[in-house]
N, C-alpha and C positions, 0 to 999 in steps of 0.2 A: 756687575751690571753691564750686558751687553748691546750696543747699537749698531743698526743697521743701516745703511745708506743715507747715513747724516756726514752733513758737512762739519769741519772742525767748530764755529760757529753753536750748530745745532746739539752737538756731543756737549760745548760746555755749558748750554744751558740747560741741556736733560740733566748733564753731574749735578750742576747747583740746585736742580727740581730734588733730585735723588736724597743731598745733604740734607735741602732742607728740610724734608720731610722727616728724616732722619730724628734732626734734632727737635722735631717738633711732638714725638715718636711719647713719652715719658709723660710727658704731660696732658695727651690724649688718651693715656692710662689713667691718668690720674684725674683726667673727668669721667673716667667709666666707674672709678670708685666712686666718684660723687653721685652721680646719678642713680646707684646702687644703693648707698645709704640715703639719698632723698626717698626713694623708693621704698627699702626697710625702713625709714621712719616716718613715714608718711606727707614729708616733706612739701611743698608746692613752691619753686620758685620760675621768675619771671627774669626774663635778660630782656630787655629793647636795645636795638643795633638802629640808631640814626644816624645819619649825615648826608653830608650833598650825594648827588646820582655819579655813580664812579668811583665811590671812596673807599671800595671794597668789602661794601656789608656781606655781600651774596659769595663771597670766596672765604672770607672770617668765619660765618654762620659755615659754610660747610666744612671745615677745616675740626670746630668744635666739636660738629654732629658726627666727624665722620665714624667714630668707635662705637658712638650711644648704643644702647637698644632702642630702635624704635617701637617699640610698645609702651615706652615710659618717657618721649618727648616728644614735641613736634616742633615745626616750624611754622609760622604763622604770617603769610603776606597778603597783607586784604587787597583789591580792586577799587576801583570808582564808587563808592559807595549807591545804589540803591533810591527809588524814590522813597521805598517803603523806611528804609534805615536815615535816610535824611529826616525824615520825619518823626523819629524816636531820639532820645535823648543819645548825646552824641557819645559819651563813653560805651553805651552798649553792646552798638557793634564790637567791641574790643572784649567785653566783660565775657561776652559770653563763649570765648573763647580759653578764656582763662581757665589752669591746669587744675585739675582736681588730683586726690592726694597721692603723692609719688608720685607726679609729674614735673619733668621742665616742658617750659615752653618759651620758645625764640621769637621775640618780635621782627620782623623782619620791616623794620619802618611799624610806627605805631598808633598811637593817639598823638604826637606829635608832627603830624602831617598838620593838624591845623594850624599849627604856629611857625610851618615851614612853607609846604608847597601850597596847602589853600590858602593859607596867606597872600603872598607872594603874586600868585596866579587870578586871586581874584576868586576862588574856588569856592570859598566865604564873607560871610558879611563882616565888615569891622565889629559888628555887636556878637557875632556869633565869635570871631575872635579875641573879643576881652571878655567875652562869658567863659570860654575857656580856659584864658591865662589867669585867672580868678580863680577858678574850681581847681584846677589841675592838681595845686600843692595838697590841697586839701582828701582830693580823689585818693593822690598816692599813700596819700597817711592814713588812710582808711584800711585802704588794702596791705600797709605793714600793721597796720594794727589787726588785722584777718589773718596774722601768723605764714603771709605772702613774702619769700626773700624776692626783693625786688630789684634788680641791677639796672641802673642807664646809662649804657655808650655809645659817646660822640665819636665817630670817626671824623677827622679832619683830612682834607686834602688840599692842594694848593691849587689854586687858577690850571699852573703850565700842566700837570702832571692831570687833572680832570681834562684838559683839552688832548693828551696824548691817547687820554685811554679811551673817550669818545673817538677819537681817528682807528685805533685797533678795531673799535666797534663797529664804526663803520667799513672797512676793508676786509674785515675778516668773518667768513660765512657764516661759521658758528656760534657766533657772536651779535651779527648783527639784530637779533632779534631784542636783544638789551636795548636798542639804540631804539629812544620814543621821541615824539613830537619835544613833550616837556626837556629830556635828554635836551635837544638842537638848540633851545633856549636857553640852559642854566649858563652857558658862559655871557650872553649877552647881560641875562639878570645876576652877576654877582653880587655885585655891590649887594641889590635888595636883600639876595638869601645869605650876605652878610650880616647886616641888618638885621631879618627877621632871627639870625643866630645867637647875634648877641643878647637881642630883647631874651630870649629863649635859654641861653642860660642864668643868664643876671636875675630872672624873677621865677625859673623852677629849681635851681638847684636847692635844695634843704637838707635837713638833715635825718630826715627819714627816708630819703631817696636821692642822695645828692649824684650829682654826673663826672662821669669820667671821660675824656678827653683824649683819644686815642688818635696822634700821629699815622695819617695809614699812605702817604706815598710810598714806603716800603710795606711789600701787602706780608712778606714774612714776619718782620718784626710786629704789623700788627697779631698779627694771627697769635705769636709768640705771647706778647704782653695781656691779648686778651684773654685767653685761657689762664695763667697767671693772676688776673683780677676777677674772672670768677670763680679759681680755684680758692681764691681770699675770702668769700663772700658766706662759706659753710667749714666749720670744723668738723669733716667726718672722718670716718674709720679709715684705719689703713695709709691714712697718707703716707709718702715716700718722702723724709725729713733731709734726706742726702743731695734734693734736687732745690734747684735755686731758683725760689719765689721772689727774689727781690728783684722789685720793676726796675725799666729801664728808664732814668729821667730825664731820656732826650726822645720819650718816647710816650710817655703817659703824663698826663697836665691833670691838674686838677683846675676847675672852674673860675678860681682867683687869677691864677697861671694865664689861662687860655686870653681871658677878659685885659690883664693887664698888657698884651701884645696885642690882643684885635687894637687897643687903644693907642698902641706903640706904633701899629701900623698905619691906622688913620693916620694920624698925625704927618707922620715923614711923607704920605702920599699926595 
């Protein structure tokens, strides 16, 4: 690998770009196997990527994608919703997007905006938000029961590290365009989209779709762990048995995990 008019600074964080990649190299083979056999078998699974704004969804989802064939997945980040889509029942917008056979598809933020940012924001009514928290469990059990692999991951990040990468956001040109209104806000609303996190996983986790918990102030390790838990989620052909599936536990929570430190945290604060 050769650089050009980099300072000593800039050379060692292009090497560390270089390794990591590297090491992340095996396993983004081994979700092109996957996607291959969802394809020969006419497979249809769903990943949802949530968490706070800044947590790394949009560099995880690319990191996943970056082998796929794009003819056999997509990525899926909806907008402001619509008068016309306000006015239909509220999972639809989302349904109809949903993969048909031999496809994946990435949520990039999901049906879970209502129990996060329209919550929070006001974006909804409290009735349209306990209509939801209502239906939800039930919606996803529908859809494993529709022979839908269904994955849900939490990215977590911490206050200091969401306020460093909102400042990169704002300074830096290529970037700033990430940086919204809502963005300027979430440090001031933490507590709330604490709150609306905890209610959110204590009453959707189940067990036809329970949630995974992914640590992302290191955006490597998430990227690592993530492919990792949805390399878990399908026994297809081909896998590579030589490579090391086993998570990292300073890095993926499960729901009980997560729940009994937001709790640990209250407390001492």
């Amino acid at each position: 690998m050769e650089n050009y008019n980099l300072d000593a600074k800039q050379q060692a964080e292009a090497l560390q770009i270089y390794v990591e990649n590297i090491e992340l190299e095996p396993y983004q083979a081994e979700l092109v196997k996957l996607q291959q056999h969802v394809e020969k078998h006419k497979l249809r699974v769903i990943v949802l990527f949530e968490g706070r704004d800044a947590a790394g969804k949009g560099s995880v989802i690319g990191s996943v994608s970056r082998y796929m064939n794009p003819k056999h997945y997509r990525i899926v980040a909806l907008g402001k919703p619509t008068e016309q889509e306000r006015s239909q029942w509220y999972f639809q917008r989302y349904t109809k997007h949903f993969p048909h056979s031999g496809e994946v598809l990435l949520f990039d933020r999901s049906w879970y905006n209502r129990s996060m940012v329209e919550s929070v924001f006001g974006f909804c009514t409290p009735k349209e938000y306990n209509v939801f928290m209502k239906s939800v469990v039930p919606f996803e059990e529908s859809i494993v029961d529709e022979g839908i692999v269904l994955v849900k991951l939490y990215f977590s990040v911490t206050k200091q590290k969401q306020a460093i990468r909102f400042e990169e956001r704002r300074t830096d040109p290529l970037r700033q365009w990430k940086l919204s209104e809502i963005d300027l806000q979430a440090q001031s609303m933490w507590d709330q989209f604490s709150d609306a996190k905890y209610k959110m996983l204590q009453q959707t986790n189940h067990e036809a779709a329970p949630w995974h918990v992914i640590r992302s102030n290191d955006k490597h390790k998430a990227r690592m762990e993530t492919m990792k838990l949805i390399l878990s989620q399908v026994e297809y052909d081909g896998k590579n048995r030589n490579l090391d599936y086993t998570l990292d536990v300073k890095t993926v929570f499960s729901v009980e995990q997560e729940l009994r430190l937001m709790d640990k945290q209250a407390k001492s604060s």
